[in-house]
N, C-alpha and C positions, 0 to 999 in steps of 0.2 A: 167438488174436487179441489177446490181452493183452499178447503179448510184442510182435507190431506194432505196437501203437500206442503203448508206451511206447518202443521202436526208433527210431520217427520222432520221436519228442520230444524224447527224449535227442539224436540225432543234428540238429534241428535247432537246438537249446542251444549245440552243440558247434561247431556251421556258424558260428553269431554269433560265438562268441571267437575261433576264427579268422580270421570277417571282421574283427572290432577288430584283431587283433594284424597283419595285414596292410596294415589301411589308417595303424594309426599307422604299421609302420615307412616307408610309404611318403609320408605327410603330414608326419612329423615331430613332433607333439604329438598331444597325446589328445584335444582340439579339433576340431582339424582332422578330424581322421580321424572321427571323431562326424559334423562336419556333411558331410563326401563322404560316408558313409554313410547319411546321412540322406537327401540328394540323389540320387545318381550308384545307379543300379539295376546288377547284377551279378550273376554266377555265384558262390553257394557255395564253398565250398573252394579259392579262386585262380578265374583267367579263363583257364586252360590250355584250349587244342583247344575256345575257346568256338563257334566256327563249327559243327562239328562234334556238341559236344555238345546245340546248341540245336536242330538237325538230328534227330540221334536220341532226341530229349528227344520232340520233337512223334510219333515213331514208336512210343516205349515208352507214350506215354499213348495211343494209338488202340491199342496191342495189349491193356494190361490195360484197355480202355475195354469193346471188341469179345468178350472173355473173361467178361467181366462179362454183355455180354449174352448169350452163349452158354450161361454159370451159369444163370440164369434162364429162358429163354426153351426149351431142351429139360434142361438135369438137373431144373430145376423142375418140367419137367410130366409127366404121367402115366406117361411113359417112366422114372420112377425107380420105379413098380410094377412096369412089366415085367424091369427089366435094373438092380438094386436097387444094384450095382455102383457105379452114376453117381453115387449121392450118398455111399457109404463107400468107392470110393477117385477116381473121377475126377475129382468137384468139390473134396476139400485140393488135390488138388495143383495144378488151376488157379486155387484162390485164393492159391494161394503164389505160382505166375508173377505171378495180374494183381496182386496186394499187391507184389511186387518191384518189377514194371516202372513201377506210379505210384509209389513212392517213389524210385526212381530217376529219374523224370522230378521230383519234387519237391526232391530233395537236387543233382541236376549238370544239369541241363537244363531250370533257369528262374533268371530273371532277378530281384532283388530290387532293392530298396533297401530300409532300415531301416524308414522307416514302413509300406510293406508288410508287411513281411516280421513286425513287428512285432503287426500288426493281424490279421495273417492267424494267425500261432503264438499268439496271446492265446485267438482263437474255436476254434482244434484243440485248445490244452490245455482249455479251458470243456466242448468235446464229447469230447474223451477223460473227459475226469471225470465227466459225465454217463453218459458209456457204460457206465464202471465199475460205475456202479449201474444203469441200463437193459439195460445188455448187451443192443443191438439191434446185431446185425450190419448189418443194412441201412443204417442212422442211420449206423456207421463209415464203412460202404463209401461212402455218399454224401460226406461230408463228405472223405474221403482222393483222392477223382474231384473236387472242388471245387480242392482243393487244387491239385491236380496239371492241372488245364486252363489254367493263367494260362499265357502266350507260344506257346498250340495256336490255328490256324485255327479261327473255330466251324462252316464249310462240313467241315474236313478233318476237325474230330471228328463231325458229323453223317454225314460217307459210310463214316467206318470202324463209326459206329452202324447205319447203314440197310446198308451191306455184310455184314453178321455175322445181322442182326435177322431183316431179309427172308427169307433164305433158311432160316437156321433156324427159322421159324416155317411157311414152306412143308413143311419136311420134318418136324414136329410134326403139319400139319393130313393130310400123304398117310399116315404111320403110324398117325394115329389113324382116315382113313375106310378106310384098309386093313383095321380091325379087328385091328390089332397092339396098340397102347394096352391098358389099361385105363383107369378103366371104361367101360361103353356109351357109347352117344351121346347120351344124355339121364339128367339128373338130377328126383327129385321134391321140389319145395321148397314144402308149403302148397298141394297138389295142381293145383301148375302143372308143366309138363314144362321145363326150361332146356337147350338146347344146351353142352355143355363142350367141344366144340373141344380135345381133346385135354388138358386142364388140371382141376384139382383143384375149380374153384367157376370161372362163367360169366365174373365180375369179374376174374380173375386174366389171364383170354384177352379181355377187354377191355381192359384194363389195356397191354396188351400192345401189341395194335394201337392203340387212342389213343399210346401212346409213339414209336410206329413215323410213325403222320400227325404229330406232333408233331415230328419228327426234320424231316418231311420240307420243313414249312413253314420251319423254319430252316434250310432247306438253299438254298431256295430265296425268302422274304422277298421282297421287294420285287418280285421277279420272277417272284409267283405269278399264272396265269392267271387267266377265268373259268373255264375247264374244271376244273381245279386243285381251285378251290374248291367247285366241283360235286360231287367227286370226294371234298371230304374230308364234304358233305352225306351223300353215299350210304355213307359209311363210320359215321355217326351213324346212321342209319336201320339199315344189316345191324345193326349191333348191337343197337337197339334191339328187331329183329324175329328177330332169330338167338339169339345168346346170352342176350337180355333184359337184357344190361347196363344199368342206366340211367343209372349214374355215366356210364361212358364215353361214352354214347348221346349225353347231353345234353351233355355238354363239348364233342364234334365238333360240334354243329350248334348249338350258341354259339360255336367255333371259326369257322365256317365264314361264320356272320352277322357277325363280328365283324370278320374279313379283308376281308370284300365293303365292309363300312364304311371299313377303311384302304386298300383300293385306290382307294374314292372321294375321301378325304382327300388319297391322294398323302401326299409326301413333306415337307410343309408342318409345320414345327416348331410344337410347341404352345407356348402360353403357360403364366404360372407357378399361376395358376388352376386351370386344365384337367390339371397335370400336377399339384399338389399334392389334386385333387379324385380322378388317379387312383391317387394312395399315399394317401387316405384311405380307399380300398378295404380297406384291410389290417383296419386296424380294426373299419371298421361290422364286416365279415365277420366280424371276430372276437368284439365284441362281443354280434353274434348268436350263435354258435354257443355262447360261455358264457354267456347272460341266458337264452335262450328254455329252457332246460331247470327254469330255476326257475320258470318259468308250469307245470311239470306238474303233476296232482289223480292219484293212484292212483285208479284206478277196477276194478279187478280181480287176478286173479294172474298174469296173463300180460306181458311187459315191457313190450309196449306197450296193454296195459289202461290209456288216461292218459285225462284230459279235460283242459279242456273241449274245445268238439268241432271248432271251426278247428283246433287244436295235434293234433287226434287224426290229422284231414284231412291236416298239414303233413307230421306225425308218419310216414304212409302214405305221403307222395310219395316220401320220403326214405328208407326202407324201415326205420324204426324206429332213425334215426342222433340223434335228439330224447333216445327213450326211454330208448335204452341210455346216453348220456350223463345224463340223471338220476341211472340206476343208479348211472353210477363216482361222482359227486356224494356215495352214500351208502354206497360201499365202501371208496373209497381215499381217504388221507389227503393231503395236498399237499406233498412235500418238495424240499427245494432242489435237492438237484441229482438227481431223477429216483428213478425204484425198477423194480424190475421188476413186472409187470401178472398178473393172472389170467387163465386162458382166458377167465372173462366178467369184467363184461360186454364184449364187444366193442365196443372204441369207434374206430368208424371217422372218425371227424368229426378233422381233423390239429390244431385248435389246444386241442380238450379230450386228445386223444392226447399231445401236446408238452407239457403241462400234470403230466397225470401221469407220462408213461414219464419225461421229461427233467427235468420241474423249470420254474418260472416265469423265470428267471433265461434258460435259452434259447430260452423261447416268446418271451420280449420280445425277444432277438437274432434270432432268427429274423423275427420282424414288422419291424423295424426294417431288415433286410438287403432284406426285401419291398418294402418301402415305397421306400427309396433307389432298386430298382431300377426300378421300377415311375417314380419322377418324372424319374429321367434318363433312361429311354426315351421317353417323353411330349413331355420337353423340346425332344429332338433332333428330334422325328419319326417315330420307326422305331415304327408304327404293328400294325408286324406281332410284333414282339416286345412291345409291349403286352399283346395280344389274347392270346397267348400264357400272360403271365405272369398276367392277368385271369381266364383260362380254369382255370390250375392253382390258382389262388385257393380258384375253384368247384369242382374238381373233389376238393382238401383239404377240404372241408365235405363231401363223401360219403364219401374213401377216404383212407386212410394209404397208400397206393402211391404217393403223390406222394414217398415217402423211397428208394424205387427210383426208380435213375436210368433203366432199363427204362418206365417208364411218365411218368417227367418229363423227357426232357429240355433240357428249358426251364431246367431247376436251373441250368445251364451257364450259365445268361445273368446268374445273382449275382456271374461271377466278380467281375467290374468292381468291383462294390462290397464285396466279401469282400477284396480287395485294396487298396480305397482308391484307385483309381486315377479319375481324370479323364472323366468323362461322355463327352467326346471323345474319346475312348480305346477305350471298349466296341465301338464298330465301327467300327474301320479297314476297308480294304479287305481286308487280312491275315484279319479277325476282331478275335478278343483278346487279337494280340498287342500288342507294348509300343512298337515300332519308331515 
């Protein structure tokens, strides 16, 4: 993974001298060529067979998109106990297709111009560097899938996600009630029984299918039913009464409240109020998730032995996401650009997680890319990708799975502002292309 990610940096270094040395000799001075650069968006490496390559650009990012979710959704689940294969030889090798094919849609089958292009390789090299010392695969692969969806439909990347997801999570849940899988069908955690649906821990097959309704609301936006959202109700409830998810449980059915509000709203653009109150979401949320751990009292030897006894209460709803960030409070140090984590304490909460695994330096770029996106959807109106990106807010205050694109992908909707592009821009008819 080391070598890709330095592959793509190098190569997109190389992609810029190029575009200068092409646009001077075609402007004439090094002026000029600067500000059509600056301007005028373009294919990498010359505009040769751009029809074409913009064509298979949108295909190679739905195939390593779709590969991705296929990685996840069966080599990750309990079928790499049974057939131990899938994770030492069949998942390299399709991380080498889907690592290929989004750098390939990233180097000949998108569209730049300078401050783009600029903006965007500034925050890859920040999380290549980060990564270096967090070495989270997941954190790459999100960030290289960011990359690589600028000039993709966001309906065409949602069906090549809900095309791959759906069915391979069907053939996860019939080999595990086959009794093919390991393990059984229930787990004991704190002498409650939890459903695992075929997967390693309840949350991970939560995770899962929230990613999956989440697909499917951006596939469909504006033009979701009341059934629809009925539909994505009863998907909060099985989980909440199935697997006992509660991350996922409660996201869907604040999903699903949240949608019934933007059907009522319609398509009516907010004001700068209403859209700057909804990118201060990023914050408050944040600055709860790091203040309230310093209200903890140790009160015993167990992690969540805390008081006093509202924060013990909050402490419980949240399934001890409070306490164990305490813990990391007084395990880990804070470095710049990230470190690698110990198994405990497990810190599920994404902006004490981003804190430590990455570094302060891209928790504040990451809030910041939040926030942007969050006020120019607000702005526009597009009420359903609010809801969306509100929802995964909440659902990063319970779980780090928001850094799998498998359980967010809603991530898809930063491209707009990962790129620097135009509020107006974020949803053409096309999606997010550039046209």
């Amino acid at each position: 993974m080391f070598g890709f990610a330095n592959a793509l940096l190098l190569a997109l270094f190389a992609a810029a001298a190029l575009d200068f040395v092409f646009a001077w000799r075609h402007n004439g001075t090094p002026a000029a060529a600067l500000r059509s650069l600056w301007q005028q968006e373009h294919l990498l490496f010359g505009n040769w067979k751009a029809a074409a390559r913009l064509r298979l650009g949108q295909y190679a990012f739905c195939l390593g998109l779709a590969i991705y979710e296929f990685i996840v959704v069966f080599c990750n689940s309990m079928a790499r106990e049974q057939w131990p294969w899938l994770q030492t030889r069949l998942s390299p090798v399709l991380d080498v297709v889907m690592y290929l094919a989004l750098f390939a849609k990233i180097l000949l089958g998108t569209r730049y111009n300078w401050r783009s292009l600029g903006l965007a390789g500034a925050l890859y090299f920040i999380a290549r560097w980060v990564y270096f010392n967090g070495q989270n695969i997941w954190f790459l692969g999100l960030v290289v899938v960011l990359l690589a969806a600028k000039d993709v439909p966001l309906p065409r990347a949602m069906k090549a996600f809900l095309g791959c997801g759906v069915p391979t999570l069907a053939l996860v849940e019939v080999l595990h009630f086959a009794g093919i899988l390991a393990p059984g069908a229930t787990s004991e955690r704190n002498g409650s029984f939890r459903l695992m649906f075929g997967y390693g821990h309840p949350n991970t097959f939560g995770g899962i299918v929230f990613g999956l309704v989440l697909a499917w609301v951006l596939l469909r936006r504006a033009r979701m039913r009341w059934v629809e959202l009925a539909a994505v109700a009863a998907v909060g409830i099985f989980l909440l009464v199935g697997p006992a998810s509660r991350s996922s449980a409660l996201c869907a059915l604040l999903l699903a409240v949240l949608l019934a509000l933007a059907k009522v709203l319609g398509p009516k653009p907010g004001n700068r109020l209403f859209a700057g109150l909804s990118a201060a979401l990023v914050p408050l949320v944040g600055a709860v998730s790091l203040i309230l751990p310093l209200f903890v009292v140790k009160i015993g030897p167990w992690a969540n032995d805390i008081g006093p006894a509202w924060l013990k209460r909050l402490d419980d709803l949240l399934t001890c996401r409070i306490s164990l960030s305490w813990a990391a409070y007084r395990v880990y140090d804070i470095k710049i650009a990230g470190q690698m984590l110990y198994e405990w304490p497990s810190i599920d909460n994404i902006f004490v997680y981003l804190l430590y695994q990455f570094g302060p330096v891209l928790l504040l770029l990451a809030a910041c890319l939040m926030m942007v996106a969050l006020y120019g959807y607000a702005r526009q109106g597009h009420w359903q990708e609010v809801a969306c990106l509100v929802v995964i807010l909440l659902y990063g205050y319970m779980e780090t799975q928001v850094l799998h694109i498998t359980s967010d992908p809603a991530a898809l909707l930063l491209c707009g502002a990962i790129f620097a592009l135009p509020p107006s821009r974020w949803n053409t008819p096309e999606g997010l292309t550039t046209e």
